[in-house]
C-alpha positions, 0 to 999 in steps of 0.5 A, spaced: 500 500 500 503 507 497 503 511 503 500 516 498 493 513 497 492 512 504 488 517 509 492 523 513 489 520 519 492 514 517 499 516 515 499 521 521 498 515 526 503 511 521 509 516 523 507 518 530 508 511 531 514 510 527 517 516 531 514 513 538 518 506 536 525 510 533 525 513 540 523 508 544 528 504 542 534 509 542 531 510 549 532 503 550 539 502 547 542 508 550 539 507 558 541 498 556 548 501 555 549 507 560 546 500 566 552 496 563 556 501 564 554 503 570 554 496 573 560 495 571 563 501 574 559 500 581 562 492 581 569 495 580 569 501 585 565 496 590 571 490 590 576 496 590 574 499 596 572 491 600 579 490 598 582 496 601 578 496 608 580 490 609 588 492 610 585 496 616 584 490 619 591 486 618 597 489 623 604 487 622 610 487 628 616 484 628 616 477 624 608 477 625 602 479 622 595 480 626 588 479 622 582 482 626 578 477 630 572 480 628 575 480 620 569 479 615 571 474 608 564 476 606 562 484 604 557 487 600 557 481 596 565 481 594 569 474 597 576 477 600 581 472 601 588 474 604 595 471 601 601 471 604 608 473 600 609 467 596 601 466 594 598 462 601 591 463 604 592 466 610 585 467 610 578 466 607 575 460 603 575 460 596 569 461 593 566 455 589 568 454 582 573 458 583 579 457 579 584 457 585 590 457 580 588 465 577 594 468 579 595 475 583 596 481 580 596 488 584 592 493 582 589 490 575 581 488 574 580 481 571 574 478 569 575 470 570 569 465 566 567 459 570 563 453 568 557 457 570 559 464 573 562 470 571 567 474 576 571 480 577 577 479 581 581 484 584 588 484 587 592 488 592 599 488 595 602 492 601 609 492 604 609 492 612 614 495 615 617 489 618 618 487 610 612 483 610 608 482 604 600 481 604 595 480 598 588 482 598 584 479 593 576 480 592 572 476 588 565 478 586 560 474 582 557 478 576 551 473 576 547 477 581 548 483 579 547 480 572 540 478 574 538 484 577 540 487 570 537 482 567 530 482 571 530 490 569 531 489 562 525 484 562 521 489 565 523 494 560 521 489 555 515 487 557 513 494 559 515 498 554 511 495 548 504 495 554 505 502 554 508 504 545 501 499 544 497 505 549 501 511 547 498 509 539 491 507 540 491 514 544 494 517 539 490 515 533 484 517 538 486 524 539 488 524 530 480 521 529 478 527 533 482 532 532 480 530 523 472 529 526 472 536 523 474 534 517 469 529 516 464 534 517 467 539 512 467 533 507 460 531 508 458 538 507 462 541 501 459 534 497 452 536 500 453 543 498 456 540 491 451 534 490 446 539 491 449 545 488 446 549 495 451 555 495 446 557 500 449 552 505 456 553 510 461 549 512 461 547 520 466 551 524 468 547 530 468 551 537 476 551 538 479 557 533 485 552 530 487 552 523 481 548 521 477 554 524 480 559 519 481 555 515 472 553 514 472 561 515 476 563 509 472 557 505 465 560 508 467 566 505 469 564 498 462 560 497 459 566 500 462 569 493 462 565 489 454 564 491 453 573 490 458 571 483 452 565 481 446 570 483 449 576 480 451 572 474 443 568 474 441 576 474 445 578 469 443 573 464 435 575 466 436 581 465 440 581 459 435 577 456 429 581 457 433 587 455 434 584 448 427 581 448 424 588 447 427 590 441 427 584 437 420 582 438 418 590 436 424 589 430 420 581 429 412 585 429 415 591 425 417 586 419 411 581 420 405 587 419 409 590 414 410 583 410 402 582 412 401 585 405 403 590 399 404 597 402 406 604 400 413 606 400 411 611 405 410 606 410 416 602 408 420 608 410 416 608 416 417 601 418 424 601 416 426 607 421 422 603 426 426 597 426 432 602 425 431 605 432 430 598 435 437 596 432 441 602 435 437 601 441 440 594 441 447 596 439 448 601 444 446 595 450 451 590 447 456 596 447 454 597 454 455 590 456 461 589 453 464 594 457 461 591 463 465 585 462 471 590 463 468 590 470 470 582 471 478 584 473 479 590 476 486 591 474 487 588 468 481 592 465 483 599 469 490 602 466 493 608 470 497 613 469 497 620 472 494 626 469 490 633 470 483 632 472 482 639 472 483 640 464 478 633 463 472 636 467 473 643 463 473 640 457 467 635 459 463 641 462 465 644 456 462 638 451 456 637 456 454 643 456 452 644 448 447 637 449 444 642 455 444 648 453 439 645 447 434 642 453 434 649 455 438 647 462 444 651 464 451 647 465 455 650 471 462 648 474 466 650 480 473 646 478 479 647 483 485 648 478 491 643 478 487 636 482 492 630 478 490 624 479 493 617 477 488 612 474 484 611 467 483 617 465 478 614 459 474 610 464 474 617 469 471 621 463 466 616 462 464 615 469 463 624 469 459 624 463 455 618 466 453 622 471 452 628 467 448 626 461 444 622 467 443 629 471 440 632 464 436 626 462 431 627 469 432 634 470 425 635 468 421 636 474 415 639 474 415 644 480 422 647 476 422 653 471 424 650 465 428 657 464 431 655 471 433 648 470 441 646 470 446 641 472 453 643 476 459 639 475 464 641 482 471 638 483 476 639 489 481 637 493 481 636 500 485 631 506 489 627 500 482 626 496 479 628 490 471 629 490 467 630 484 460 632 485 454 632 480 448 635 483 441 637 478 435 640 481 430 634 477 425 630 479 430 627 484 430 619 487 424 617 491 427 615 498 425 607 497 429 607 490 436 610 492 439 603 494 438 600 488 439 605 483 447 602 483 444 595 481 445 592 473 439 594 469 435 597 476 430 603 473 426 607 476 419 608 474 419 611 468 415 616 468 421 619 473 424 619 466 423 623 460 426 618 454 425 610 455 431 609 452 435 607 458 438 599 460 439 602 467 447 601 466 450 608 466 450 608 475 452 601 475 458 602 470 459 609 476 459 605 480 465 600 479 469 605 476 469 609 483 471 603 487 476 599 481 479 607 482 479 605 490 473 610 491 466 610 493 461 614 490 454 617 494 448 620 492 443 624 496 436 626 493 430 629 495 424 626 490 421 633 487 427 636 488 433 633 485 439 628 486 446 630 487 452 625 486 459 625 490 465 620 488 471 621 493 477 618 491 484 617 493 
């Protein structure tokens, strides 16, 4: 089985596992030789210094030596026998299975192997005054330390598997728990994708951890993917609703007129019919090729730096004469020398929108036809550009404003002098404001007239 094709709780408790048992048995080794180590260290110290207290109970005079009466062959498990000069027990019985014949070296550890036993000697020799030599020699027998050993060692090797085999099984409970979110993530996201529900959200556990950020960042993301999938199913009906309209009067136009044979008069008037719902139908597939522009904001916007100021002039200036011809006063109030960094075509665009909006509903009934006008204002303030359009139209019923910035949204129409509008022109404001880092605002009063504000940075 590949180690690819298995589950991360899987190869999590697989590697935990490993990791556990390499240091298990680094542990093992390093503590079997630091015990091996020390055992042998504690033997050796303890034979040595056996050996050397029992010269403390050895005295020699003149041609004698003196053992203690109260002399103990037998300390801490070491063996003592005492020899003479020429190698004779004086005092002491050789252990069983010893081999008495090992011969005595001063200072030196030995370890001798018998039939069944392991010992370690140590000898010592002294020089009395009187001339006399004496041999100490320990015998310790590793056997008993060895069993000690080897009953610990035992106890390690049942006890350490108990508790690797516990500490797994407690690893892999604690991996299935801490993957429980993901299993309830899982189950969701194929029910959101089965059942194409944008609507519905990924669970969030209650313990903020990665899995908890992680939930969130993909709650977000199908939050808007939901808004994209709505905005995209709006779209298309508004798209196609827009187009029926002058295709069904292009199609009634063409089959009245082919109902019989009719006077070049009537032809000419049909043709101008069906030519006006073209233009119509031209100008919202130019504005809705621009607004696919609005699909990624920086690849559409290309920014550089020129002078706002001479652009509204020149605008006010263009703008004027379409006003001017509706009998309605274009008036400026244009701060000088306000640059700006952005798209400037897209900049234009978005002033002339305002602008030819304003003109379109400036006609209000409780205005003087003679005292109708539009303004266009623009200054700088705190490191922002502020651009006004305000007019005193017929103005935006309170209830209406949320929604003018909508794709296709309109008002009623009878708020409007021309049925001509695809409820583009906002939107398209709006998105060049915020694809400049900006916002836009508006303010109106319904009988009175509406006004404009884009701020940008």
């Amino acid at each position: 089985m590949k180690m690819k094709n298995t589950s991360i709780k899987t190869r999590v408790t697989l590697y935990y596992a490993a990791v556990l048992i390499l240091i298990t048995l680094i542990l093992f080794t390093a503590f079997y030789f630091t015990a091996v180590r020390q055992m042998n260290v504690v033997s050796r110290d303890t034979v040595m210094k056996a050996v050397q207290n029992t010269f403390d109970d050895i005295e020699a005079g003149d041609g004698f030596i003196e053992i203690d009466s109260d002399f103990d062959a037998y300390r801490k498990g070491v063996t003592l026998l005492v020899y003479s000069e020429s190698g004779k027990v004086i005092k002491g019985t050789i252990p069983k299975n010893f081999p008495a014949q090992t011969p005595l070296e001063a200072g030196n550890y030995e370890e001798i192997t018998g039939e069944d036993d392991v010992w370690l000697v140590y000898d010592l020799y002294n020089t009395y005054e009187n001339g006399e030599g004496i041999w100490v020699r320990g015998i310790y027998a590793m056997d008993n330390a060895m069993q000690t050993f080897h009953a610990v060692i035992w106890i390690m090797l049942i006890a350490l598997p108990a508790i690797l085999l516990l500490a797994i099984l407690a690893g892999r409970h604690i991996t299935r728990q801490a993957f429980t979110p993901v299993s309830k993530i899982t189950e969701t996201a194929n029910s959101i994708n089965s059942g194409r529900d944008l609507s519905k959200r990924l669970p969030q556990g209650e313990s903020k951890d990665e899995l908890y950020d992680l939930t969130e960042t993909l709650n977000l993301m199908i939050g808007r993917l939901e808004e994209a999938f709505q905005a995209e199913k709006q779209f298309s009906s508004d798209v196609s609703h827009e187009l029926k309209t002058p295709v069904a009067v292009i199609m009634a136009e063409c089959e009245y007129t082919l109902q019989k044979i009719r006077q070049p008069e009537e032809y000419q008037e049909s043709l101008m019919t069906i030519q006006s719902q073209c233009r119509r139908t031209i100008s919202l597939i130019q504005q809705l090729l621009q607004l696919t522009r609005t699909i990624d904001k920086d690849r559409s916007v290309e920014k550089e730096a020129f002078n706002l100021s001479i652009l509204c002039e020149s605008i006010a200036e263009e703008i004027s004469v379409l006003a001017a011809e509706k009998g309605i006063t274009m008036k400026t109030d244009i701060q000088a020398d306000v640059n700006l960094t952005g798209d400037e075509t897209l900049i234009m665009r978005m002033i002339l929108n305002l602008l030819t909006n304003g003109i379109k509903y400036s006609k209000n009934s409780n205005t003087d036809e003679e005292d109708r006008w539009v303004s266009l204002r623009l200054k700088e303030k705190n490191n922002r550009i502020i651009i006004d359009v305000e007019d005193n139209g017929i103005g935006i019923k309170e209830e209406e404003l949320e929604n003018i910035f909508h794709r296709f949204y309109k008002v009623d129409k009878s708020r409007a002098g021309e049925d001509d509008s695809f409820g583009l022109g906002l939107s398209m404001v709006r998105w060049i404001a915020q694809a400049h880092g900006g916002i836009v605002s508006v303010q109106s009063s319904f009988g009175k007239g509406s006004r404009f504000t884009v701020e940008l940075p």
